[in-house]
C-alpha positions in Angstrom: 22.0 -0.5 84.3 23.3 1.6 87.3 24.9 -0.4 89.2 27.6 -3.6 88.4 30.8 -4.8 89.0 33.3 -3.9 86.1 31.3 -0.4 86.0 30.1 -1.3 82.8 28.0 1.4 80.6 29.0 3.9 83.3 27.5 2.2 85.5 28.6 2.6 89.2 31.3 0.0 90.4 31.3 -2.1 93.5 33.0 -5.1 94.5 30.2 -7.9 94.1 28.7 -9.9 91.0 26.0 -7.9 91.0 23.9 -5.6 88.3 21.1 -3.1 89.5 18.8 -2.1 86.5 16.2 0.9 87.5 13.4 1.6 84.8 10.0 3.7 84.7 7.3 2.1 83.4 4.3 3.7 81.9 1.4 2.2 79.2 2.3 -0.4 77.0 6.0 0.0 77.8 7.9 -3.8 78.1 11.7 -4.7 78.9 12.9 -8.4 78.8 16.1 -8.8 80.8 17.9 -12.1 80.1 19.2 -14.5 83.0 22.4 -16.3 82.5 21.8 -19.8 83.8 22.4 -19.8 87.5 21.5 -16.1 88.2 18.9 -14.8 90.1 16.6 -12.0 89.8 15.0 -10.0 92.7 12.4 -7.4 91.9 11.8 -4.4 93.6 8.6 -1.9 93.1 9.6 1.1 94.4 6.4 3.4 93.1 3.3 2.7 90.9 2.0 -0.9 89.4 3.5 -2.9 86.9 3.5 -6.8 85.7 6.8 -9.3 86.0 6.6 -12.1 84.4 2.7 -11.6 84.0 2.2 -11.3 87.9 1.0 -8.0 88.9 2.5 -6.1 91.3 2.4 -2.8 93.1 4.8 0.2 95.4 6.7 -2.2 97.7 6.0 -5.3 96.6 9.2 -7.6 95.6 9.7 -10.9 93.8 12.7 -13.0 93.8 13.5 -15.2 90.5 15.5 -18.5 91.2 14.8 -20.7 87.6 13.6 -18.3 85.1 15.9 -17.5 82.4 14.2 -14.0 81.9 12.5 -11.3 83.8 9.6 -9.2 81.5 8.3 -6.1 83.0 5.3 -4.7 81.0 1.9 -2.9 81.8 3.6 0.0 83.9 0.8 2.7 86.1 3.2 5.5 87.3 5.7 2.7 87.5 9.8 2.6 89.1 11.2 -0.3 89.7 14.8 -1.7 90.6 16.0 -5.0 89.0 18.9 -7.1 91.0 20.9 -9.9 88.8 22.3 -11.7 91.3 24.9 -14.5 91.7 23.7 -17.4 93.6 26.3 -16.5 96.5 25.9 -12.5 96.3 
């Protein structure tokens, strides 16, 4: 996490329900990050390849989560990407 709203594992504050997660992915490398119900997710590849929720994507592509309870990033080439948990209103 390096962004939320109480500043939480020295994270960097601001003043919106929001967390920004940023991970490299690389081989057989997976992270699961858990949705509270009503949340949203929106996925941002900033370099490389990568698959979320088992749909491949690659530098500059996004996805935007609405239902899912979970967001799994696995099978990272060269991979960064930037995860937003949103609130509904955010």
């Amino acid at each position: 996490m390096v962004v939320s709203e109480t500043g939480e594992c020295n994270s960097v504050s601001v003043h919106q329900d929001v967390r920004i997660y940023a991970g490299l992915f690389a081989g057989e490398e997976k992270a699961t990050l858990e949705l509270a119900p009503g949340r949203i997710a929106y996925v941002h590849v900033v370099r490389g390849a990568l698959s979320v929720n088992d749909t491949r994507l690659v530098a500059g592509d996004a996805a935007k989560f609405t239902i899912e309870r979970s967001v799994c990033i696995a099978y990272g080439a060269n991979a960064e990407v930037l995860i937003f948990d949103l609130s509904p209103l955010s």
